[in-house]
Backbone bond lengths (Angstrom), bond angles and torsions (degrees), N, CA, C in turn:
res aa  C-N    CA-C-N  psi(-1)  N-CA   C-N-CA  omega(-1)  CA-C   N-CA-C  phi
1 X - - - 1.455 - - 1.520 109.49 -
2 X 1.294 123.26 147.27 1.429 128.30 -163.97 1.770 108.06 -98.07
3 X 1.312 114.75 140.94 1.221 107.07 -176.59 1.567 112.48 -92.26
4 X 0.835 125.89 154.96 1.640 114.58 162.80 1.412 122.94 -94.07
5 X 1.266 99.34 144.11 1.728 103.32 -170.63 1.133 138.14 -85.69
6 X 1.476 107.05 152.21 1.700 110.77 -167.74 1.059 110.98 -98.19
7 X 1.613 114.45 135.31 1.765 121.38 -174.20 1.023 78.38 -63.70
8 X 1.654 138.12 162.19 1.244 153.86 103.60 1.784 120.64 -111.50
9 X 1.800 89.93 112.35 1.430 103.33 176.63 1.747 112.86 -36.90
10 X 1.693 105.99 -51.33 1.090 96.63 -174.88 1.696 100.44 -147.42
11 X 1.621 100.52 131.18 1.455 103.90 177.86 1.451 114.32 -75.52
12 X 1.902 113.05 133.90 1.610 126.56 -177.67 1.263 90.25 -108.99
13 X 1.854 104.58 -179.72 1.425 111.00 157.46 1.884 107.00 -70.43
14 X 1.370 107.12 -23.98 1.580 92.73 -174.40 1.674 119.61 -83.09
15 X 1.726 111.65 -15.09 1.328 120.52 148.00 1.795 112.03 -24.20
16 X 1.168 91.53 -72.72 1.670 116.95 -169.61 1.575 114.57 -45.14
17 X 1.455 102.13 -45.48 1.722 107.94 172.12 1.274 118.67 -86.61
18 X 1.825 102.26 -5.47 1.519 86.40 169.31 1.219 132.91 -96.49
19 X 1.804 93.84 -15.11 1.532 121.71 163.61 1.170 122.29 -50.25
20 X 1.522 120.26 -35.48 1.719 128.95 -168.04 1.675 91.04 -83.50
21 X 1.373 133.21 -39.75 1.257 141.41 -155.89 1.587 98.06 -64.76
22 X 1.572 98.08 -72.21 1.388 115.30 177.95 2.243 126.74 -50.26
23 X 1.587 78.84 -2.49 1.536 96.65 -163.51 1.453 130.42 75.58
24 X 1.163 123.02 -3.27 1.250 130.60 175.55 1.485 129.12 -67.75
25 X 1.591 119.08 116.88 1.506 123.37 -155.65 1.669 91.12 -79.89
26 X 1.369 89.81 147.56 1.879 117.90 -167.92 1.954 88.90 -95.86
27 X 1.859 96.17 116.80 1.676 84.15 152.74 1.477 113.17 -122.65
28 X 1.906 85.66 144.83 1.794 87.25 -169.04 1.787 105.45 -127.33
29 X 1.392 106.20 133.96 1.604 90.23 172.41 1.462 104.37 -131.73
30 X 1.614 120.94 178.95 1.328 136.31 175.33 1.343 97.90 -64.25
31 X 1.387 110.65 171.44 1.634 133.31 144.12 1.140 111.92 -176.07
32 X 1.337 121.88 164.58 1.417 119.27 -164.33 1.633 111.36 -147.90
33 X 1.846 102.80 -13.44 1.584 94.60 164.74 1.094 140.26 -144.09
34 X 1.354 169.61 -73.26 1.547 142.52 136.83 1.901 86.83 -114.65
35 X 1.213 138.30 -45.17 1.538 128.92 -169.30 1.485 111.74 -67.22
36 X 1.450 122.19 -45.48 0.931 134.18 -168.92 2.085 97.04 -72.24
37 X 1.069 125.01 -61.83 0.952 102.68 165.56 1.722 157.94 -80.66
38 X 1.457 93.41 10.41 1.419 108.63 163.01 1.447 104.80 -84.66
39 X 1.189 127.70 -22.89 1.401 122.93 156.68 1.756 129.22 -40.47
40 X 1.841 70.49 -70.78 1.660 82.41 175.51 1.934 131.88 -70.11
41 X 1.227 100.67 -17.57 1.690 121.89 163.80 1.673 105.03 -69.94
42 X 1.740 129.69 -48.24 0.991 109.63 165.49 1.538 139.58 -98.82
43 X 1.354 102.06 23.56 1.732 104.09 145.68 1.221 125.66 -103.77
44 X 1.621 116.45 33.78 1.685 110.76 167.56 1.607 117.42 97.70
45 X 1.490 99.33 -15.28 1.744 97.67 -171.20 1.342 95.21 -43.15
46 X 1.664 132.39 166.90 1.212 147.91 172.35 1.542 95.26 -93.91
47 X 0.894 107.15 -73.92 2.079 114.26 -159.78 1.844 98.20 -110.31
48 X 1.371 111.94 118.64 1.446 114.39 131.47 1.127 148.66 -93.79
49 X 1.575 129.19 125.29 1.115 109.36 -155.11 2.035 102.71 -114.43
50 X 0.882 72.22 114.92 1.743 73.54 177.07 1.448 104.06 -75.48
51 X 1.477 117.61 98.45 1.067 134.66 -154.78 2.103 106.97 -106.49
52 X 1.133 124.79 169.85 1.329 121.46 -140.35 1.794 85.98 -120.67
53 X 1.558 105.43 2.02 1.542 128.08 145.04 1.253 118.42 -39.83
54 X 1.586 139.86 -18.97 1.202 157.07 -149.87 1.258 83.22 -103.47
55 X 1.374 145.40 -47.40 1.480 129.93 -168.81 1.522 100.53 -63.57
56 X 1.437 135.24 -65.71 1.509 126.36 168.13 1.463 112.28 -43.74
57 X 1.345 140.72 -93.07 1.408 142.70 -152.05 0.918 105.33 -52.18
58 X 1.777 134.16 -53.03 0.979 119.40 -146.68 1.817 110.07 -109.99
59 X 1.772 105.10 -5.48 1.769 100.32 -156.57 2.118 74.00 -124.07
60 X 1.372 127.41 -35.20 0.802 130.15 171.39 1.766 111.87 86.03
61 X 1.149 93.74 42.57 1.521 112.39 163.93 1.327 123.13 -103.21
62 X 1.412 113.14 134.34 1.441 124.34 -167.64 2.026 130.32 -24.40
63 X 2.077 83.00 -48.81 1.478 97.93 -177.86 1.601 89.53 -151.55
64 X 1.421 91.16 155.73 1.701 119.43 -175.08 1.595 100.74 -59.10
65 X 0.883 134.32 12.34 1.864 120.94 -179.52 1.267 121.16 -83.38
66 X 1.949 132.10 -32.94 0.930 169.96 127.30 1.755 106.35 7.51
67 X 1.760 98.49 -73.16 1.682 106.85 173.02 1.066 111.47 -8.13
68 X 1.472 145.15 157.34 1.389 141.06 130.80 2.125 111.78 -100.74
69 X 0.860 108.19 -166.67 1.172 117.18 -173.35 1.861 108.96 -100.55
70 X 1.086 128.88 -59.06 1.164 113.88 132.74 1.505 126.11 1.82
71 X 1.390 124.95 -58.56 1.128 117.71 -172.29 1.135 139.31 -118.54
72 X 1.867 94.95 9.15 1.290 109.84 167.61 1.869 93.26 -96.53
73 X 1.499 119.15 -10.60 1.790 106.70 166.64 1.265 118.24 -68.33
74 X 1.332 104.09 -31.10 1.554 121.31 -172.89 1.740 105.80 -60.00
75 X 1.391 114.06 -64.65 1.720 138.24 179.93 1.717 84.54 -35.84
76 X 1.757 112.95 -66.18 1.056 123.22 -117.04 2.062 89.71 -83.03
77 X 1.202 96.84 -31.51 1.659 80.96 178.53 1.327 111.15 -97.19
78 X 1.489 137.57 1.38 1.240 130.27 164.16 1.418 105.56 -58.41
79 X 1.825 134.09 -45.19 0.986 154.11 -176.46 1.948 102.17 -49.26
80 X 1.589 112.62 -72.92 1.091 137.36 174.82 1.404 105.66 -41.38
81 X 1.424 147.71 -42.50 1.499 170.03 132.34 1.897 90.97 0.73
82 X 1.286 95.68 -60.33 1.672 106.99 -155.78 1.469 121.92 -95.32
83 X 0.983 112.18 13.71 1.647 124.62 178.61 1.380 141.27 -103.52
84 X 1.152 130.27 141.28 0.949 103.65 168.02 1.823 117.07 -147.90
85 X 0.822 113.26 30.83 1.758 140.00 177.34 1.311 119.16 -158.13
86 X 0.981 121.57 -39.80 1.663 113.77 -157.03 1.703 87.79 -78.02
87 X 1.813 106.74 165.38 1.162 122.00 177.15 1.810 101.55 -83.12
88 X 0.870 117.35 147.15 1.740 129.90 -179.76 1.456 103.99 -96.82
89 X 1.343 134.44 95.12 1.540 131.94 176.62 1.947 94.39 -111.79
90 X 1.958 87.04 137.11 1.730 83.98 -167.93 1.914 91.84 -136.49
91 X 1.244 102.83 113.46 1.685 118.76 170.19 1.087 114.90 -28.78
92 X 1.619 159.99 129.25 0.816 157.48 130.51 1.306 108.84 -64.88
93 X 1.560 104.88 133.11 1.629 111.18 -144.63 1.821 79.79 -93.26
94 X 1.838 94.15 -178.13 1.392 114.55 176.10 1.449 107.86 -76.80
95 X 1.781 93.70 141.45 1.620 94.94 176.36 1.563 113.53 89.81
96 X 1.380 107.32 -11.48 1.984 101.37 -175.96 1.286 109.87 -118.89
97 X 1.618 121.74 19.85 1.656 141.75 -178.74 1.359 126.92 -141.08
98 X 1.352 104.73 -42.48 1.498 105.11 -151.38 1.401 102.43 -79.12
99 X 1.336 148.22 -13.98 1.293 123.11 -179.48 1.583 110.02 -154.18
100 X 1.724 116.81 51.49 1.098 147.52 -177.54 1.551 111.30 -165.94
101 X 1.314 113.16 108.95 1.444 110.53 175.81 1.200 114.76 -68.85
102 X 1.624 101.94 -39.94 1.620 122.23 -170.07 1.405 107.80 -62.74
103 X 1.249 131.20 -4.71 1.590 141.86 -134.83 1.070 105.61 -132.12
104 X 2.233 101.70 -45.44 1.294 98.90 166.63 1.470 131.14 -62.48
105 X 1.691 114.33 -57.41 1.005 125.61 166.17 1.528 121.01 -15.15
106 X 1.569 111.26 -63.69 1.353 113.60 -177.70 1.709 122.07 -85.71
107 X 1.300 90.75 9.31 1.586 94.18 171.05 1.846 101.20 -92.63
108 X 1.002 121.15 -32.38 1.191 135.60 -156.15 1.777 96.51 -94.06
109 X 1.205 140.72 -37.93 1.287 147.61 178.96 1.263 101.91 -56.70
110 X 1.809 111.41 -55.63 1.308 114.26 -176.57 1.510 112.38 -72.92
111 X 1.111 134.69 -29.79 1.540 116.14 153.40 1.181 127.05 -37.92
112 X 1.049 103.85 -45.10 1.741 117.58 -166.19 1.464 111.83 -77.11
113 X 1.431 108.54 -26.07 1.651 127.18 -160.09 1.893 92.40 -87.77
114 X 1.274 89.68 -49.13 1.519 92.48 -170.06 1.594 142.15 -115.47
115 X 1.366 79.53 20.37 1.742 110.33 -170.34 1.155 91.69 -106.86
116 X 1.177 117.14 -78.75 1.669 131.53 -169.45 1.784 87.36 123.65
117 X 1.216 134.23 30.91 1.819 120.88 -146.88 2.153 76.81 -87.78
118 X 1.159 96.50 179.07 1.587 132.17 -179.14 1.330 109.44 -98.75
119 X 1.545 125.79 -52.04 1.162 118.15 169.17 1.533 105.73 -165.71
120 X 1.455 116.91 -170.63 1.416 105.18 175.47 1.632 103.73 -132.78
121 X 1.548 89.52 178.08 1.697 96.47 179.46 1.327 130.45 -143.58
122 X 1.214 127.20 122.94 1.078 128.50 -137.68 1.547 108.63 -131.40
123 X 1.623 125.30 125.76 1.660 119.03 -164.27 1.565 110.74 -97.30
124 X 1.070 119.44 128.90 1.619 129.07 179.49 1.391 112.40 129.40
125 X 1.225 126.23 175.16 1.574 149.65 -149.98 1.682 105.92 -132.42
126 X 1.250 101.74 -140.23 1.652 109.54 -173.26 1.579 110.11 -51.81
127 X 0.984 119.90 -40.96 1.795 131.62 179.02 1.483 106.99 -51.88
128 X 1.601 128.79 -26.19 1.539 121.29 -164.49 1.545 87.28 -126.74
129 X 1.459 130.24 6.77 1.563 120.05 -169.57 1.840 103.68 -58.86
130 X 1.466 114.27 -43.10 1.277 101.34 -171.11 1.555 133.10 -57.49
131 X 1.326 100.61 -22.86 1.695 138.04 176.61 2.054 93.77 -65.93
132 X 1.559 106.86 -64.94 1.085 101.88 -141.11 2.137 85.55 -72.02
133 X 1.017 123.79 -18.77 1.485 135.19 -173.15 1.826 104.82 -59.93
134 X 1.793 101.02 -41.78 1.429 98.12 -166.29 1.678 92.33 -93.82
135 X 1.358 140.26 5.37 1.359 124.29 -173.78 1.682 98.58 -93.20
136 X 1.566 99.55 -32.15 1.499 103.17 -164.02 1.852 115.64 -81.59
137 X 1.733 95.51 -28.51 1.367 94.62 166.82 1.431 107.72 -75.29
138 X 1.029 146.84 5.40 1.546 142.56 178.25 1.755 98.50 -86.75
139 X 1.077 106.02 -36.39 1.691 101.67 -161.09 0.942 95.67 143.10
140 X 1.354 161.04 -62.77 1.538 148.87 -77.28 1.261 97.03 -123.32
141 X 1.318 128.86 118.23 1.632 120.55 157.17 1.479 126.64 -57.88
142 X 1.308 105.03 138.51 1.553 113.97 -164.20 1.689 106.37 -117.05
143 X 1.506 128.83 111.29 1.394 109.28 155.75 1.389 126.51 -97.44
144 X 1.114 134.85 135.84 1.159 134.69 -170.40 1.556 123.04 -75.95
145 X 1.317 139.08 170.33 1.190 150.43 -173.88 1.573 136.78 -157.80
146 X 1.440 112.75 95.35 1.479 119.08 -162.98 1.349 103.24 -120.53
147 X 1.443 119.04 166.31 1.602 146.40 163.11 1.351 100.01 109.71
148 X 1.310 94.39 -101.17 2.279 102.80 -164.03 2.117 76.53 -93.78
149 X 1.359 113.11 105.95 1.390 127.12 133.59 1.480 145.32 -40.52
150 X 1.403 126.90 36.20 1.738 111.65 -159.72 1.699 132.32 -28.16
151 X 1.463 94.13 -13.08 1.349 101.36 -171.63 1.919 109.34 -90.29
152 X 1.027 74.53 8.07 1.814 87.35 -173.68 1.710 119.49 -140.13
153 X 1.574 98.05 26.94 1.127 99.92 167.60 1.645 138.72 -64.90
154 X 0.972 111.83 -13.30 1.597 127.32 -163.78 1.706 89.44 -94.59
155 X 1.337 124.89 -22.49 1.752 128.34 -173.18 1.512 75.71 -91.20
156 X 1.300 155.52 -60.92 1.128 134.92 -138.20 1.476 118.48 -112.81
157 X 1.156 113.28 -18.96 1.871 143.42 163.38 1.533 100.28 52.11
158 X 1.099 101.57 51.41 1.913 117.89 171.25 0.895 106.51 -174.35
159 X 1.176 130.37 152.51 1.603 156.24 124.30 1.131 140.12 -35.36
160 X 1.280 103.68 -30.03 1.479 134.33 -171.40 2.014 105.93 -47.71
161 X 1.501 95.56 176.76 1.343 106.25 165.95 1.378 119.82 -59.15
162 X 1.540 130.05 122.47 1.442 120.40 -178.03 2.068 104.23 -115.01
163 X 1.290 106.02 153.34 1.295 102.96 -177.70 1.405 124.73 96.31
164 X 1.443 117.64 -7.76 1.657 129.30 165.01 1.559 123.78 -89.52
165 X 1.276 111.72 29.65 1.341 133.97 158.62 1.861 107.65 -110.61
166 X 1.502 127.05 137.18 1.500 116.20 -154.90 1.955 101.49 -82.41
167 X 1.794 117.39 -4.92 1.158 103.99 -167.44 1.754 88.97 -97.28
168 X 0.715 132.20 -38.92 1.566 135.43 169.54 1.095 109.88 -46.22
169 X 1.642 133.19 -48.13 1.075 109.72 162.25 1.203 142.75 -91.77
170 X 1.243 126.10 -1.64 1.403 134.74 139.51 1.514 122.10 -24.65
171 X 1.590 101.07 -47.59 1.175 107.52 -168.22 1.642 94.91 -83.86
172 X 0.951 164.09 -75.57 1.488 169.66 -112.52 1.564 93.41 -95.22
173 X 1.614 116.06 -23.88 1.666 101.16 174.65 1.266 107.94 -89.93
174 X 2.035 129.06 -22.75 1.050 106.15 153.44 1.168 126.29 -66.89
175 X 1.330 137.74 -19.60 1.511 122.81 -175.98 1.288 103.39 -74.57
176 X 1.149 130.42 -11.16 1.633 116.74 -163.90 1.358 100.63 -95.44
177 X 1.348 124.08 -38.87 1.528 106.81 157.58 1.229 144.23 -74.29
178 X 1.310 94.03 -3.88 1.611 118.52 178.38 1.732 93.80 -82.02
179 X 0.915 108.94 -42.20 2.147 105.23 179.51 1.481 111.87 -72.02
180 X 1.447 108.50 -10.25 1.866 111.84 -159.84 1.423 68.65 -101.54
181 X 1.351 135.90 -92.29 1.540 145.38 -176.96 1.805 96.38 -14.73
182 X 1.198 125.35 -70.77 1.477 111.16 -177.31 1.464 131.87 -31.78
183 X 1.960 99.48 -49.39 1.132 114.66 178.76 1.640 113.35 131.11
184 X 1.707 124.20 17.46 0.999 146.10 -174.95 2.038 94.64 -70.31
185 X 1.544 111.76 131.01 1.272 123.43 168.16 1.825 99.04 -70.89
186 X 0.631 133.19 -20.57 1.340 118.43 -164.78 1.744 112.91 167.77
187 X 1.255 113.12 -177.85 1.818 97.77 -145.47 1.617 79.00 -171.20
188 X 1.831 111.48 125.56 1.275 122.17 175.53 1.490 101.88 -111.68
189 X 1.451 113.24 130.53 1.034 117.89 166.87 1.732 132.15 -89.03
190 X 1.303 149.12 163.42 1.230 107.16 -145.14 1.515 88.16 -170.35
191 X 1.457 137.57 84.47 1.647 167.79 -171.11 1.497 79.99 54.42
192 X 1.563 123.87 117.56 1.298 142.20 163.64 1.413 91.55 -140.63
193 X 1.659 121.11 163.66 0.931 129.64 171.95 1.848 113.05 -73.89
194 X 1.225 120.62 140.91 1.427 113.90 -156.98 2.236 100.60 -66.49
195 X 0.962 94.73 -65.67 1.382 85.76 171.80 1.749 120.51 -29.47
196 X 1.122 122.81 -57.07 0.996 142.44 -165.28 1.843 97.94 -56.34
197 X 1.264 104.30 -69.07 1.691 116.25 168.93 1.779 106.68 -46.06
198 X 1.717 112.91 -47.38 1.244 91.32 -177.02 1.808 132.45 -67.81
199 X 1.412 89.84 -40.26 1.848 108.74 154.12 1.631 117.57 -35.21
200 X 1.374 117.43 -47.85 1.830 125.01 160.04 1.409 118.56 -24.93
201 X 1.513 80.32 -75.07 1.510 111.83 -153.58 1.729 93.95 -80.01
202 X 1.242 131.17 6.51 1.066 121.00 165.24 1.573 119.42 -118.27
203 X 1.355 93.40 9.61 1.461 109.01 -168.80 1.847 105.58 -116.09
204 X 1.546 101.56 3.55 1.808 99.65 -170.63 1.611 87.33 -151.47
205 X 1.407 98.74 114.94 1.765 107.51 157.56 1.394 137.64 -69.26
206 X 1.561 109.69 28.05 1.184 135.86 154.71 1.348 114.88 -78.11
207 X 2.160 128.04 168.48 1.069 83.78 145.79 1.367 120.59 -139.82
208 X 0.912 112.69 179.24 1.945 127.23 -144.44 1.548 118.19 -95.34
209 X 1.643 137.69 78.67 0.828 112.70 -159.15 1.949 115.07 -109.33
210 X 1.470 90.39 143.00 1.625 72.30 -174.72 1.686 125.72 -134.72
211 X 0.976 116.09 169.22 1.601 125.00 -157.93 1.632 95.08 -119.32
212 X 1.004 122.98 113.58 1.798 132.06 177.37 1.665 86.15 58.86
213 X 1.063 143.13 55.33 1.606 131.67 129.30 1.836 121.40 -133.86
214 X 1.568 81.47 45.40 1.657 79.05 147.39 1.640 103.49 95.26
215 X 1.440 101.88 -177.39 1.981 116.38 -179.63 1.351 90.39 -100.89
216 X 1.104 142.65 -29.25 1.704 123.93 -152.11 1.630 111.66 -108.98
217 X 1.582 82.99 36.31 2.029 94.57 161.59 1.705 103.69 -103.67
218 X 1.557 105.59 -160.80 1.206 115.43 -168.27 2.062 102.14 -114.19
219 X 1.049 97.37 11.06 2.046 103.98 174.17 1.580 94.73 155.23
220 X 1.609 78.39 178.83 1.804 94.13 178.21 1.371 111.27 -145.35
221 X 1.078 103.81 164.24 1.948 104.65 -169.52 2.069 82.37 -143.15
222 X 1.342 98.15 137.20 1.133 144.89 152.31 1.616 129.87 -95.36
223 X 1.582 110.28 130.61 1.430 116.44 166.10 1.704 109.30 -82.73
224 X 1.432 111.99 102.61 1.631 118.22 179.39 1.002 146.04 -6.52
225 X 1.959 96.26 -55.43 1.423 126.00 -169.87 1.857 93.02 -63.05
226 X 1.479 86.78 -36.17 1.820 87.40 -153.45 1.338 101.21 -86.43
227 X 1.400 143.00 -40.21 1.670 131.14 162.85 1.527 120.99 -57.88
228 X 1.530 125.92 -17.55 1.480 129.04 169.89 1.571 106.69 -77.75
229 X 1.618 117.62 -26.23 1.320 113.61 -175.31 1.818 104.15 86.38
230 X 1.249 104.92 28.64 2.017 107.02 163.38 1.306 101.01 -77.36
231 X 1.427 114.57 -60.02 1.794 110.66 -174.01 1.506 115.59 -67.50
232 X 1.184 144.37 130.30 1.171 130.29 -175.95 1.763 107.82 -123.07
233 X 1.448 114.01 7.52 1.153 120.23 -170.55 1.991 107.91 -103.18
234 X 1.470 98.84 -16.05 1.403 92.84 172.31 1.758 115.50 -130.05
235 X 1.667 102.68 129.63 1.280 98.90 -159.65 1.995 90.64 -153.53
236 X 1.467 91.09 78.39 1.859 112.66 155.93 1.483 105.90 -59.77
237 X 1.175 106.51 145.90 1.594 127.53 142.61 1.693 120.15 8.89
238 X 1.839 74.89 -70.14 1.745 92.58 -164.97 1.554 118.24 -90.88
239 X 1.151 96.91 5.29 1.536 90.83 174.19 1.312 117.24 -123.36
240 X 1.645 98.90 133.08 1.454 116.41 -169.16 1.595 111.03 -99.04
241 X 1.139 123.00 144.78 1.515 116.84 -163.45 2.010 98.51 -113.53
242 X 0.766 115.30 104.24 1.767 145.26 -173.80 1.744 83.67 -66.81
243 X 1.175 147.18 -82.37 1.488 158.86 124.09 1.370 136.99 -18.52
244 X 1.304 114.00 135.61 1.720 118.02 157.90 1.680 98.76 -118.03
245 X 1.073 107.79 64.67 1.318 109.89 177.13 1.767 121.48 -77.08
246 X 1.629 109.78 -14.72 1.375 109.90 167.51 1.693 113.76 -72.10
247 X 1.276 102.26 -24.36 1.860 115.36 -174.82 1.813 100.84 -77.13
248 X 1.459 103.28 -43.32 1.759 105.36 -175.03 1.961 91.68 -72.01
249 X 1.061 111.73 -59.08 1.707 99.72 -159.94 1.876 99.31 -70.92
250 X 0.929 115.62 -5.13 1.661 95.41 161.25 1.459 131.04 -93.50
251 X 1.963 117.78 -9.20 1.146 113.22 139.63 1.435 126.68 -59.92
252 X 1.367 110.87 -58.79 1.356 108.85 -178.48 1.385 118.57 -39.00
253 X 1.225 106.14 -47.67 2.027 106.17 -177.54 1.461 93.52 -75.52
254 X 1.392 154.85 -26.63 1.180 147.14 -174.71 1.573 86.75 -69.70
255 X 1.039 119.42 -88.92 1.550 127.64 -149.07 1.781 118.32 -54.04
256 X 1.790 94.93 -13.21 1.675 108.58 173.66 1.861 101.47 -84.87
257 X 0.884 101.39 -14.15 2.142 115.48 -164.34 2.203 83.45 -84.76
258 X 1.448 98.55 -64.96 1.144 97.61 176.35 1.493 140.92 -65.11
259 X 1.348 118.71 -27.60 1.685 116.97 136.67 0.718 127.07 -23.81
260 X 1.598 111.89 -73.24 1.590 121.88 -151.02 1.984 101.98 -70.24
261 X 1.167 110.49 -32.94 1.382 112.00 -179.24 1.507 109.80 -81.99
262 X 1.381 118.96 -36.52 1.742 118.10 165.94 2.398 99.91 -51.36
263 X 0.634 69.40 -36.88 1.847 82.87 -163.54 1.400 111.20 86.49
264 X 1.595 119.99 32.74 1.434 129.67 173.77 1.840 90.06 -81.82
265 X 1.284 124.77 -34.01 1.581 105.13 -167.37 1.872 104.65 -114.29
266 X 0.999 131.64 101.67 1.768 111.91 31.93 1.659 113.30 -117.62
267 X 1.098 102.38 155.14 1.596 109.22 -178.54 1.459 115.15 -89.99
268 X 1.123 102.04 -164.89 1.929 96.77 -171.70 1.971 95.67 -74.73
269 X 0.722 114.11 -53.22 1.531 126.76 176.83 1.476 121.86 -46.90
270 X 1.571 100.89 1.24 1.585 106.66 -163.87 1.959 80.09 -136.66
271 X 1.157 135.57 22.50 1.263 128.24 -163.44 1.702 101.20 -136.79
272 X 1.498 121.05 161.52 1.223 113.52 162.41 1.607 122.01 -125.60
């Protein structure tokens, strides 16, 4: 049964838990620059996550490891520039967490310091708890991130579905309460088997959002490029394309190429 929705002037992390409470599905998408996300802030999205996705879409490198921090501050306050409701969630890139708490902390300050971001997000379980302990005693909201990791692809050398083996997932339902127990606002799940995600998300009063795991979470977040239909080279399961917007913007630039050489563009009406 569908809930009906709550204006919220302005989306918090406690929005979010009250959303899962009330039953209300969380929508969350990428963005990465001040147009694109004043867009996406004024159609209602709940959470943007300025996601570490910016190394593929936008720098066009293979896998997200590449990013620097620098340039997920850079993404992250062009984003912050353009809003004016949605929650601001900003990736803490590879290499500026995982095996320095002290490192994390101050990677994460400077987001916050110089982004303007909402909170950050950070991928792994018991292995990054000490990290996620010193961001949260600082202040800083933390969302969490389990299953298929991008930042840890080279440990796992697929893409694939992670967590459909029963000791793997054992483990990913302790981490998920182990991130709610820390003090994590919320926790993206990320190609799990859908059952498996729904068992989570019913097992942690956080809430749980996920990308290829299924209806029986608490929302879903999408990479932009790829639900508008810009990327046309990657096309999972779980993602549904809302757009063929790479097919519409290559007429448009065709038929602007062909104006300008007809000498139909610009016309007297287009002149001063």
């Amino acid at each position: 049964m569908s809930v009906a929705k709550k204006e919220y002037k302005r989306i918090t992390t406690k929005s979010l838990v009250d959303m899962k409470s009330r039953g209300e599905k969380i929508s969350m998408l990428t963005a990465y620059d001040f147009t694109m996300a004043q867009i996406v802030d004024g159609a209602g999205i709940d959470v943007i996550l300025v996601g570490d996705s910016a190394s593929n879409v936008m720098a066009g490198h293979e896998t997200t490891l590449p990013i620097t921090l620098d340039q997920m501050i850079y993404h992250a306050a062009s984003v912050v520039r353009a809003i004016n409701r949605s929650l601001v969630v900003v990736d803490l890139p590879f290499g500026s967490y995982q095996s320095d708490a002290k490192e994390a902390l101050r990677s994460a300050i400077r987001i916050m310091k110089e982004s303007g971001g909402h909170a950050v997000k950070m991928e792994g379980g018991k292995e990054i708890k000490d990290s996620i302990k010193r961001i949260l005693n600082a202040g800083i909201p933390v969302m969490g991130h389990l299953g298929l990791t991008p930042q840890s692809i080279y440990k796992f050398g697929t893409y694939t579905v992670r967590a459909k083996e029963e000791t793997e997932a054992k483990q990913l339902k302790e981490d998920a309460l182990l991130l709610e127990k820390l003090g994590c606002f919320a926790i993206v799940l990320e190609k799990v088997p859908a059952k498996l995600a729904e068992e989570v998300a019913k097992s942690v009063s956080i809430p749980v959002i996920g990308i290829g795991a299924g209806s029986g979470v608490d929302g879903q977040v999408l990479v932009i490029h790829d639900m508008l239909g810009m990327n046309t080279e990657f096309s999972p399961r779980f993602l549904r394309r809302y757009m063929d917007l790479h097919t519409e913007m290559t007429k448009a630039l065709q038929q602007y190429s062909t104006d300008i050489k007809s000498g139909d563009f610009p016309n007297e009406n287009e002149q001063y």
